[in-house]
N, CA, C and O of each residue as an XYZ file, in Angstrom:
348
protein
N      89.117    129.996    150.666
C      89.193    129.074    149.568
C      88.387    127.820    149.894
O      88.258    127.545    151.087
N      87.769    126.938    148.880
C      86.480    125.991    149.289
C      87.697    124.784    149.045
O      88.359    124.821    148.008
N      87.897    123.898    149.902
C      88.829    122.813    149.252
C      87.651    121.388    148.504
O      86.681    120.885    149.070
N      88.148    121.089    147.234
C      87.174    120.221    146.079
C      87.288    119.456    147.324
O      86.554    119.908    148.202
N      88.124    118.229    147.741
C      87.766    117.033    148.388
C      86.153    117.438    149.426
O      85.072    116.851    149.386
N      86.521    118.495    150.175
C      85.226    118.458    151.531
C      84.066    118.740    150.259
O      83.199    117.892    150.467
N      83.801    119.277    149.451
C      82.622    119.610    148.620
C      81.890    117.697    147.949
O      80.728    117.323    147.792
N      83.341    116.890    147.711
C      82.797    115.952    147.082
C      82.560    114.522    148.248
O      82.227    113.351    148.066
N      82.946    115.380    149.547
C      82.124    114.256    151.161
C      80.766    114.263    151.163
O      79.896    113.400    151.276
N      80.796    115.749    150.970
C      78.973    116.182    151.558
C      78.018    115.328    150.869
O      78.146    114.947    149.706
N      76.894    115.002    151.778
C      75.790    114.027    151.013
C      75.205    115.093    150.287
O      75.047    116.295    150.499
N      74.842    114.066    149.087
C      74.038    114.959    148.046
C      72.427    113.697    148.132
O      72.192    112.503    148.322
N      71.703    114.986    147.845
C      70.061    113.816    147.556
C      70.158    113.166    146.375
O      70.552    113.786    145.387
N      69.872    112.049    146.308
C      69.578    111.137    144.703
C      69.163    111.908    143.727
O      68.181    112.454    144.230
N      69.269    112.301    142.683
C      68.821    112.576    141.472
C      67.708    111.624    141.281
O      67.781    110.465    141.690
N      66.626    112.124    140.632
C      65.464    111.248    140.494
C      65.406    110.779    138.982
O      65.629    111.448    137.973
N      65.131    109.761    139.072
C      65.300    109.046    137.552
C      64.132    107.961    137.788
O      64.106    106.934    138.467
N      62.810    108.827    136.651
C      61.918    107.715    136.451
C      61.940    106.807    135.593
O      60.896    106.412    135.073
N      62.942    106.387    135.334
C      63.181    104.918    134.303
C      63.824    103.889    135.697
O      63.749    102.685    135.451
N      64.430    104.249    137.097
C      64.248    103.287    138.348
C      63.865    103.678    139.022
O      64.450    104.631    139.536
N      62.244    103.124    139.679
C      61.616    103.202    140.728
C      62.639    103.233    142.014
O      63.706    102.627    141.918
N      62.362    103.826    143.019
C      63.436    103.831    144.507
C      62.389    102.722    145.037
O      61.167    102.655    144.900
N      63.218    101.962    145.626
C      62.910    100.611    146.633
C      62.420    101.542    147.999
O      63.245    102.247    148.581
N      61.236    101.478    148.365
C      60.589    101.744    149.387
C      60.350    100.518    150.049
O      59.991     99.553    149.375
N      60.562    100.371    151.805
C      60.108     99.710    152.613
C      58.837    100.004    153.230
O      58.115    100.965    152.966
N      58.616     99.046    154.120
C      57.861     99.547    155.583
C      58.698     99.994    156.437
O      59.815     99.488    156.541
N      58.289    101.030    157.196
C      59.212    101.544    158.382
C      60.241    102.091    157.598
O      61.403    101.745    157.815
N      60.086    102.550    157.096
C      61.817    103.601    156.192
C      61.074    104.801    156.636
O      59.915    105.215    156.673
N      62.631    105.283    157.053
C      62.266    106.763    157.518
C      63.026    107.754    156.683
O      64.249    107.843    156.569
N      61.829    108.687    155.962
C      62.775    109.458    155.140
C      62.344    110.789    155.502
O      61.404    111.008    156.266
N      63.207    111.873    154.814
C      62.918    113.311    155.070
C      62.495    113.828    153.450
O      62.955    113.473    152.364
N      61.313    114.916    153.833
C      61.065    115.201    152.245
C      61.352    116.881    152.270
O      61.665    117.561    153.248
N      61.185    117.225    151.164
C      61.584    118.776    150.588
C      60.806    119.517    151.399
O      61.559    120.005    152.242
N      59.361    119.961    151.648
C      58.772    120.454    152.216
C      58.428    119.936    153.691
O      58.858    118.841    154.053
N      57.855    120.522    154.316
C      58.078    120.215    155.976
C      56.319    120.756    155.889
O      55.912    121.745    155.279
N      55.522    119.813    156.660
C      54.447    119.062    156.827
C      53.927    120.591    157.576
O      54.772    121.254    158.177
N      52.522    121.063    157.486
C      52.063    121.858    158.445
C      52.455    122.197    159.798
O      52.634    123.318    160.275
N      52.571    120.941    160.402
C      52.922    121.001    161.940
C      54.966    121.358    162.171
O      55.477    121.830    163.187
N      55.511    121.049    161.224
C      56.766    121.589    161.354
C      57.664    120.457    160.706
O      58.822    120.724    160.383
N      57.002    118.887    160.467
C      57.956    118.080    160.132
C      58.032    117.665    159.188
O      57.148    117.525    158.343
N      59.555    117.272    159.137
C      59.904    117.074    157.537
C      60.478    115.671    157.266
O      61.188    115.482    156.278
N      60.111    114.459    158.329
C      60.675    113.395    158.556
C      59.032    112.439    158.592
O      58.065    112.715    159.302
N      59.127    111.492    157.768
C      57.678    110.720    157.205
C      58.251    109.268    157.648
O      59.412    108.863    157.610
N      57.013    108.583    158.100
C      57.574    106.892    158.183
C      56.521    106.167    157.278
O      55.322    106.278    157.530
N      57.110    105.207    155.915
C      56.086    104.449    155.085
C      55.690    103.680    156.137
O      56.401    103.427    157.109
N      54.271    103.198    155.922
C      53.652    102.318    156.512
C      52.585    101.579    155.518
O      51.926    100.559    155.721
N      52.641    102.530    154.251
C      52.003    101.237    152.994
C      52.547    101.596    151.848
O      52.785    102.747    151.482
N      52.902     99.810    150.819
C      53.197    100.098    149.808
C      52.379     99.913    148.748
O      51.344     99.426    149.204
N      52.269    100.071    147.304
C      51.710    100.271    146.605
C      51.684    101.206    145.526
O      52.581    102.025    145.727
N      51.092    101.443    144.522
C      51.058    102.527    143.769
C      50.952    104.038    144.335
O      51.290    105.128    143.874
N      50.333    103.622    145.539
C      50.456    105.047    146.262
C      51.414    104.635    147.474
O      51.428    103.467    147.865
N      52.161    105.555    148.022
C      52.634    104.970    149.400
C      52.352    105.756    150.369
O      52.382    106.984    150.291
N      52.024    105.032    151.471
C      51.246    105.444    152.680
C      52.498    106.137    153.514
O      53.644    105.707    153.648
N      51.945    107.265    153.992
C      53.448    107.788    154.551
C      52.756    108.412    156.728
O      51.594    108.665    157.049
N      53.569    108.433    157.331
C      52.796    108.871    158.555
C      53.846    109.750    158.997
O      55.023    109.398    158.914
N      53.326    111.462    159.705
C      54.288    112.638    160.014
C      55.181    111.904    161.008
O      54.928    110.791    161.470
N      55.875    112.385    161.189
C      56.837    111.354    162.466
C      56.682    112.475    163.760
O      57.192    112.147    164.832
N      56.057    113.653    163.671
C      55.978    114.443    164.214
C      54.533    114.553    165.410
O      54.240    114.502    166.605
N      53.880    114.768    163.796
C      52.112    115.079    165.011
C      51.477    113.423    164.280
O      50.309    113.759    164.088
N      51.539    112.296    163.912
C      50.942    111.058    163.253
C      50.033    111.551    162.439
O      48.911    111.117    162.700
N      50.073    112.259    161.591
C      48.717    112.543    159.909
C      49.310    111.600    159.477
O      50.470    111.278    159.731
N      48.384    110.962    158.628
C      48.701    110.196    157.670
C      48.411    110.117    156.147
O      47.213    110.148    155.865
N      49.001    110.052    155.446
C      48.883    110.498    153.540
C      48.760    109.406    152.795
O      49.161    108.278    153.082
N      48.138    109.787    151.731
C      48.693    108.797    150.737
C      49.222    109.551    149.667
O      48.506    110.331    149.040
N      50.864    109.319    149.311
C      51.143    110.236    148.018
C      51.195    108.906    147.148
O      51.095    107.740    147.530
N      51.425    109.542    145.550
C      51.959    108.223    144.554
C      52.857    108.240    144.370
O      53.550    109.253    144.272
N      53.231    107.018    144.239
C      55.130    106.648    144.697
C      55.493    107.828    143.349
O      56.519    108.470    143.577
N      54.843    108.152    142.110
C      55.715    109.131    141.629
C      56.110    110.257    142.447
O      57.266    110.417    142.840
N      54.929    111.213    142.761
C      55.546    112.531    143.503
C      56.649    112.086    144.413
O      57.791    112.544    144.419
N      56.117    111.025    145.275
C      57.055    110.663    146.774
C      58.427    110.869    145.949
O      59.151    111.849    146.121
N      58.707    109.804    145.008
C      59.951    109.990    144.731
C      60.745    111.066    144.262
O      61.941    111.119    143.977
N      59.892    111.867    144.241
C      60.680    113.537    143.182
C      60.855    114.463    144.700
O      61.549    115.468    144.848
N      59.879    113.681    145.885
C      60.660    115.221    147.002
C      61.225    114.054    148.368
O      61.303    114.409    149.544
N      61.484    112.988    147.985
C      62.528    112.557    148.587
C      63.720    113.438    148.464
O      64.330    113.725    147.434
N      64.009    113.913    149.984
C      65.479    114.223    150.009
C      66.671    113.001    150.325
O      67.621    112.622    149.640
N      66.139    112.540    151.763
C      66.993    111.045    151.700
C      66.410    110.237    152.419
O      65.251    110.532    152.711
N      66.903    109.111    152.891
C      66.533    108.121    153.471
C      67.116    107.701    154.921
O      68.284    107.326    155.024
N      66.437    107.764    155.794
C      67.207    108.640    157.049
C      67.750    106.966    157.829
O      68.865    106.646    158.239
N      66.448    106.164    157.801
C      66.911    104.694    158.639
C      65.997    104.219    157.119
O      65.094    104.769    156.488
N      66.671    103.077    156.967
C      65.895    102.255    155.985
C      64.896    101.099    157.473
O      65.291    101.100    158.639
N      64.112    100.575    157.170
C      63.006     99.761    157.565
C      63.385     98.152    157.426
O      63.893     97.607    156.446
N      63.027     97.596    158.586
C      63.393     96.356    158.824
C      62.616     95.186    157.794
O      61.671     94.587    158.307
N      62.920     94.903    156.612
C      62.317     93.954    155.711
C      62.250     92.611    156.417
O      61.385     91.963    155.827
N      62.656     92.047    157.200
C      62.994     90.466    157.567
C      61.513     90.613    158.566
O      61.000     89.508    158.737
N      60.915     91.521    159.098
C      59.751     91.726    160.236
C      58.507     92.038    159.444
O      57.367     91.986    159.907
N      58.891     92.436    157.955
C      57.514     91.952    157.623
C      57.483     91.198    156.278
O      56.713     91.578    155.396
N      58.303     90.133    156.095
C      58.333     89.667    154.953
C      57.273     88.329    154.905
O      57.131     87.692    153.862
């Protein structure tokens, strides 16, 4: 038998809703849906903008997606990024 309470602990990924942009940092470490050539599935922003600059946390490639896609294969947000170090 599945008990409801443990089903409604488990993290669930954000639902994506393009009427609010997701607050991206520098240094936020997130994990996305697909897993990168080399095996990883964990990205660190390092630019913001209409596109956001993302780097493998794995082998260092570096991308530029647009914050739309980024936001549709965000799964979650693993460490958010220290805002006060580059404000």
């Amino acid at each position: 038998m599945i008990d409801a309470a443990a089903l409604d602990a488990t993290p669930r990924a954000p639902r994506y809703d393009p009427s609010v942009p997701m607050a991206f940092q520098l240094d936020d470490l997130v994990r996305l849906k697909k897993a990168h050539p080399c095996g990883g599935t964990d990205w660190v922003v390092f630019r913001l903008g209409a596109d956001i600059g993302l780097r493998c946390g794995t082998c260092g490639h570096r991308v530029l997606v647009p914050r739309r896609d980024l936001e549709r294969r965000v799964v979650r947000l693993l460490r958010p990024g220290d805002a006060e170090t580059h404000a």
